[in-house]
C-alpha positions, 0 to 999 in steps of 0.5 A: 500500500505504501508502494500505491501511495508512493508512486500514484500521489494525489495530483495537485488541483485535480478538481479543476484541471483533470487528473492527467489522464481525463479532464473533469468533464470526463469523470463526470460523464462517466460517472452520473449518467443513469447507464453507469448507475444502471450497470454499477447497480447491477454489478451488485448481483455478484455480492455474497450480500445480494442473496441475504436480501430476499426477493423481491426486496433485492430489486429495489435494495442491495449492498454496496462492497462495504455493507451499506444498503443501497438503492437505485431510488435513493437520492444520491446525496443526503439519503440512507440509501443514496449511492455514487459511483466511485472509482476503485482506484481514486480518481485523483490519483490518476484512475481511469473512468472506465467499467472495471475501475468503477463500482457503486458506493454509498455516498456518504462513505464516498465522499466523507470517508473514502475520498482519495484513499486507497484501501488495504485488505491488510489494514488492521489499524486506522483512524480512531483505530479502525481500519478504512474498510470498517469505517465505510460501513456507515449506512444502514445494515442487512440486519437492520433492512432486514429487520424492517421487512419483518415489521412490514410480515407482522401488518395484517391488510395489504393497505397496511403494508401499501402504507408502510412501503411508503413510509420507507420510501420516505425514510430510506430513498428521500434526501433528509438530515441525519447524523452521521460519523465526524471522524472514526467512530462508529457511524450513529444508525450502525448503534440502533438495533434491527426492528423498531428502533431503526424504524424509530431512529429514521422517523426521529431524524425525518421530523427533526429533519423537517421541524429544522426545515420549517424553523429555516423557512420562517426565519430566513430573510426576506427574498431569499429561495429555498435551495434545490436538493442539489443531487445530481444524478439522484434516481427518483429523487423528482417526486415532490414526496406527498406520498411520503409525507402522508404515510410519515403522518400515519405512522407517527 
């Protein structure tokens, strides 16, 4: 890994000027459009974690390589389940936009975990004293997911259990505010058991999410617009998620 480290720094103002070998127009080309997520998304079908989901939740919800379930739904900034597609070999390192560098990846262990690092199946120590590839997993777990399917068995009527999808829609799929991990600590979600407490924590951080929401809008000054959600490449982020927020009334 130091060998990596060595001979493929990160190149200097990559962000703006390309990284050598591509232009930033071209990373961003190869990475956002829906053909790539389509084929990234797919390409998690080859996960030992695909089939711990049954179906046919594992067309809607599978596992990234670090444990974090994903969705396609999901907003790609700001959701549980939103994913990016990253290049396994750091970009700014001079790695190539093309099919075998690239994979899905939860975009918050993305862009506030991973960056430009590069990962070692052989590290055993870390910031906080966890190794990267733990850190990564800052997202909702199999478990948890599967846990959430057990609560949706135990609702008797099927306008019930239309309800509830909606409600994880909401609390999966939409952009909201949740906590997440500042520095090496174990991610917030990972420390909620499966089952109603993770239904509980996402539908706490939902409605503080949209009361912090509400106190903005009444206090903001005068002229100023509400900021668009700012995910670009966002599957199925176009709703204006009256669905969910009717099902979120519901469920509270």
């Amino acid at each position: 890994r130091a060998r990596w480290h060595a001979a493929s720094p990160p190149v200097k103002g990559s962000g703006k000027a390309g990284n050598g070998r591509e232009s930033v127009a071209q990373r961003r080309a190869g990475t956002t459009g829906d053909a790539v997520r389509g084929t990234c998304w797919a390409l998690l079908k080859d996960l030992e974690a695909y089939d711990a989901i049954p179906s046919p939740w594992n067309q809607k919800y599978r596992v990234d390589p670090y444990g974090n379930v994903v969705s396609l739904k999901g907003a790609a900034r700001n959701s549980v389940t939103g994913f990016q597609v990253d290049h396994v070999f750091a970009w700014s390192r001079g790695g190539l936009t093309v099919p075998g560098n690239l994979m899905a990846c939860h975009w918050y262990a993305n862009m506030h975990v991973k960056g430009d690092a590069l990962l070692d199946a052989n590290e055993c120590a870390g910031v906080a004293g966890r190794p990267l590839a733990e850190r990564m997993a800052v997202g909702l777990s199999v478990e948890q997911l599967l846990g959430l399917i057990q609560l949706r068995g135990k609702l008797g009527g099927r306008a019930q259990q239309r309800s509830f999808d909606d409600l994880l829609d909401a609390l999966l799929c939409s952009a909201y505010a949740l906590p997440w991990p500042t520095g090496g600590e174990v991610a917030p979600l990972r420390n909620v058991q499966p089952g109603e407490q993770t239904l509980q924590f996402l539908q706490d951080a939902w409605q503080k999410s949209q009361a912090d929401l509400m106190t903005w809008v009444l206090v903001k000054p005068p002229g100023q617009v509400g900021a668009g959600s700012g995910d670009e490449g966002a599957s199925g982020a176009e709703s204006d998620g009256s669905d969910q927020e009717a099902a979120l009334a519901q469920s509270s």
